[in-house]
N, C-alpha and C positions, 0 to 999 in steps of 0.2 A: 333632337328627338331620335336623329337615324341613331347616335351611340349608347342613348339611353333601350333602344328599341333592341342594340345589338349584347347589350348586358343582359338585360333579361334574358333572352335566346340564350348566350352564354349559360346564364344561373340557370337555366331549365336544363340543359343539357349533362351538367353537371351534378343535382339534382338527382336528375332519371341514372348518372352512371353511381351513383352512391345507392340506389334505390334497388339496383338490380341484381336478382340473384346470383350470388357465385358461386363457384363451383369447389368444393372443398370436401379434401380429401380427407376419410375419418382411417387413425390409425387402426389397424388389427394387430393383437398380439395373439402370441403361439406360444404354447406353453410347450416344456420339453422336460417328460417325465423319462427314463431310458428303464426299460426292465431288464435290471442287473441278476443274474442268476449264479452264483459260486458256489464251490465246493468246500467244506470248511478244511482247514491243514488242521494239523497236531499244535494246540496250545500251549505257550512260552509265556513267561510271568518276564514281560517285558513288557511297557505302555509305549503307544505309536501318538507322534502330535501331529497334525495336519497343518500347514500353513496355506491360506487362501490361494488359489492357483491367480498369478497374473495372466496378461493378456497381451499378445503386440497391440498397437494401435491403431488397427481400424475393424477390430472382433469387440463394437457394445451391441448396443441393444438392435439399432437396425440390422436384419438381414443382409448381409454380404452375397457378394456374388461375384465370381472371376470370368470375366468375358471371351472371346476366341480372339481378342488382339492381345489376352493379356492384361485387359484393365481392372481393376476393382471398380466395383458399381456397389451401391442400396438398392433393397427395394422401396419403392415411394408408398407410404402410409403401412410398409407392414415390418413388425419389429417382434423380438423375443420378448417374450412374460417376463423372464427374468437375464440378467447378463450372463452371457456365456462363460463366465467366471465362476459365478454362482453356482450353475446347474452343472458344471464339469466337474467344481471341490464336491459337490454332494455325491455327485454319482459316484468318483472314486472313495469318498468315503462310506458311503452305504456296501459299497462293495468288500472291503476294508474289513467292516463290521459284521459279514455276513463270514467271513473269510475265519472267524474266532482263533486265529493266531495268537491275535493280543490280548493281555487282558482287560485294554484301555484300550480306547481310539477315539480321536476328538480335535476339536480346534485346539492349537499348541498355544494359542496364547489364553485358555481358559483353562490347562491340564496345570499341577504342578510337577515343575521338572520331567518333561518325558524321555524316557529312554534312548527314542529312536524320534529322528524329523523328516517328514518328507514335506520338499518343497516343490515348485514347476512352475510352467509358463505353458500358457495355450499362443502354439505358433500359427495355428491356421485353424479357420474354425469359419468356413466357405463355400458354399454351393459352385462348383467348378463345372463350368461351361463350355471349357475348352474339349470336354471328352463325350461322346452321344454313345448312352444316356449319359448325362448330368450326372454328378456324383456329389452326394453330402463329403464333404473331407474335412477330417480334424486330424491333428497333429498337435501333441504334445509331449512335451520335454522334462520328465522326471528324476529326481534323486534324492536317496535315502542314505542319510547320514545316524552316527551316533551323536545324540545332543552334547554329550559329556565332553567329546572328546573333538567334536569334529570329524571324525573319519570318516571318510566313505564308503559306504556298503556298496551301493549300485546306482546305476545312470543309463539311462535309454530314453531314445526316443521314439514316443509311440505312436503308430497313424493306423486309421480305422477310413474306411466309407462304403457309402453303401450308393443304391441308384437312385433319381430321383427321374420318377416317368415322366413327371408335363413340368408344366412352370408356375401350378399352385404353390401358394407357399405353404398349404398342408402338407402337400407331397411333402415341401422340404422338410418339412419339420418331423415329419414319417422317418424318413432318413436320415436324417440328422440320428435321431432318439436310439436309431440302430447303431450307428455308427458308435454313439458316445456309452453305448454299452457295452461294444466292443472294445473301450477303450478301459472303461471300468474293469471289465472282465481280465484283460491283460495285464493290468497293473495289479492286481490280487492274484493270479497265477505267478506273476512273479515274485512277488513278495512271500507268499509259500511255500519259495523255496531256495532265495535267498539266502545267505550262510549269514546269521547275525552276527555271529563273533570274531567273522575274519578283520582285518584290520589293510586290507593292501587294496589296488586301486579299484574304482568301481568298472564294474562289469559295462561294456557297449558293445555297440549294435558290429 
């Protein structure tokens, strides 16, 4: 009786721990629209192809965050609308666009044959914590090549940030939006005045 008396007990407790509310964390996404503002250059009957910007590997969808030891962190349950890959190729291509140099500008593997290729890599793309206030910081690595030929026009790397006052991830994403326009904004000033027809190495920082 005492073992049969002591399973029950058991089953009841087990039971009530399956029964009981837990505690779960619902994700939020942020959206990151950046408002790109350009000036347009003098129009060239050339087409630009855009190849999707990569990413290092630990800029997806969750929030990054670089700590004051130096560490990379998440934030728990809150993450971008879209991948930071996504919303960097658009913004520098919206910018691109606005920029009417080309008379084409587009994803390159949808154009036929274009003229000119830019490719990149988003190298940092982090809420940095090591600096008060906190800073959105993006850093990315561009270059514009002739598709024909391979040559290199130009190559830089580019970095943007802006502050972030608390530790909502609104703010961040306030910041952020700044930042990645800043980034937009710079890579179409450059490309405005870029030499498209030199042929020697590309331009850096």
């Amino acid at each position: 009786m005492m073992k049969r008396a002591q399973f029950i007990l058991l089953l009841i407790m087990a039971l009530a721990g399956c029964l009981t509310t837990r505690n779960v964390v619902q994700t939020r996404y942020y959206a990151l629209d950046p408002p790109v503002s350009v000036d347009p250059a003098t129009p060239l009957n050339q087409t630009l192809g855009i190849r999707p910007l990569s990413a290092a590997r630990p800029y997806k969808l969750t929030m990054a965050y670089l700590d004051e030891n130096h560490r990379l962190g998440y934030r728990q349950g809150e993450e971008w609308a879209e991948a930071p890959t996504e919303v960097a190729t658009r913004a520098v291509t919206d910018a691109l666009i606005a920029l009417a140099r080309f008379s084409d500008v587009g994803n390159a593997a949808e154009m036929a044959r274009p003229d000119l290729l830019l490719t990149g890599e988003i190298r940092k793309f982090h809420e940095d914590r090591t600096v008060a206030p906190a800073q959105a910081q993006i850093e990315v690595r561009l270059e514009l090549r002739q598709a024909r030929s391979n040559t290199a026009l130009w190559a830089d790397t580019l970095r943007a940030q802006a502050p972030v006052q608390d530790r909502e991830a609104g703010t961040l994403a306030e910041a952020m939006n700044q930042a990645l326009a800043l980034i937009a904004q710079e890579v179409a000033a450059a490309l405005a005045h870029v030499e498209l027809a030199g042929s020697g190495s590309p331009k850096k920082e």
